[in-house]
Each structure stands twice: as C-alpha cells, then as structure tokens.
C-alpha positions in Angstrom: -3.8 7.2 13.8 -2.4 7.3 17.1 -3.7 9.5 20.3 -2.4 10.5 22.9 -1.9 13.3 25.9 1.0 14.6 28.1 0.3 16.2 31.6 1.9 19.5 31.4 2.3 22.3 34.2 -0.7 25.2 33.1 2.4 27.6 32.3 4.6 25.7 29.9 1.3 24.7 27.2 1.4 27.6 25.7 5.1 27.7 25.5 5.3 24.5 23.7 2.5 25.2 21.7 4.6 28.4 20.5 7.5 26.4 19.7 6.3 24.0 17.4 4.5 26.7 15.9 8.4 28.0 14.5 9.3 24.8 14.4 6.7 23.8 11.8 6.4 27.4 10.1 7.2 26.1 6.5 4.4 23.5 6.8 0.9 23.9 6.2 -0.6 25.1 10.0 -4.0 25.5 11.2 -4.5 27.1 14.7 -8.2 27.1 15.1 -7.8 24.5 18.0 -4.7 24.1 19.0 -2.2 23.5 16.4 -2.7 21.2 13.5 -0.1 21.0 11.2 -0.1 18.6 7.9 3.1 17.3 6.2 3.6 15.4 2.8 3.1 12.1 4.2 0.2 12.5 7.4 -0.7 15.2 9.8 -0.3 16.3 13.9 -2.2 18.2 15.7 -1.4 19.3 19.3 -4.7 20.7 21.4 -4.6 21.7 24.3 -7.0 20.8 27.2 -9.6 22.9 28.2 -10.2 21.6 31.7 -6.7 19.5 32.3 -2.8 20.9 32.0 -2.3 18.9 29.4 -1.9 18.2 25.5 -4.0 16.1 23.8 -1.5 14.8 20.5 -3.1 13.2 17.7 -1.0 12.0 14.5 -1.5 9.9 11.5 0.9 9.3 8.8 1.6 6.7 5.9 2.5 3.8 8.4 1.9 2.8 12.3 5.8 2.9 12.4 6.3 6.4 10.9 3.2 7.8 13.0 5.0 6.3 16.2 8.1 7.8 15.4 6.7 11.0 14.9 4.7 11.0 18.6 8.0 10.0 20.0 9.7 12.4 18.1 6.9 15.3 19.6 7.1 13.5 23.0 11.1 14.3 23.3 10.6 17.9 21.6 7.8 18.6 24.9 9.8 16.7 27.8 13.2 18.7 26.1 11.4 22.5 26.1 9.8 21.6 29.8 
C-alpha cells in the first residue's frame, strides 16, 4: 500500500475528482468519501481534504512495483488535467 497527497488549487479538486470518475466508470466505484475505485488486481482511492487543497491518494495492488506505477500513473493524469 502506498499513500500519498498532491496540493491542488480549491477549484481544480473537484474537477479531477470528476474526471476519474468517467475515467474509471466501468470499474467498480464507491463515492462515499472521495472516490474509491477497486480493479481486478488492488484498489485507489482519491479523498479529498477537508481542511487542505489537496488529494489524499491511497493505492494497493498485487506488487510495490504495480502500486507505484499506478500512483505515477494518477500523479501524471492530476498534473495533465491541472
């Protein structure tokens, strides 16, 4: 499992939080806090902060290489929409 957090501006959180929503719509979602979505192999789940313009991203997956890749992966996605 890896955590970790990305310092956004207030107005963009809910714009990324939106897009990985679509981006992840054929995958099993939970919204209750934040987005949590779980795949065949681990899970991610994207929350944002309640007193901080940020996202908190937690991930685990099969391996520490496939759970880094994915945070990298997310990481990109965020800087990319921002």
């Amino acid at each position: 499992m890896i955590k970790t957090k990305i310092s956004l501006p207030s107005d963009k959180i809910m714009l990324v939080l939106n897009h990985f929503r679509k981006k992840f719509a054929e995958h099993e979602c939970n919204f209750e806090d934040g987005l949590r979505v779980v795949f065949s192999e681990g899970w991610v789940h994207l929350r944002p902060s309640n007193t901080e313009p940020l996202i908190r991203i937690v991930a685990e997956t099969i391996s520490s290489q496939q759970t880094s890749q994915l945070i990298t992966q997310i990481f990109n996605e965020i800087k990319n929409i921002v």
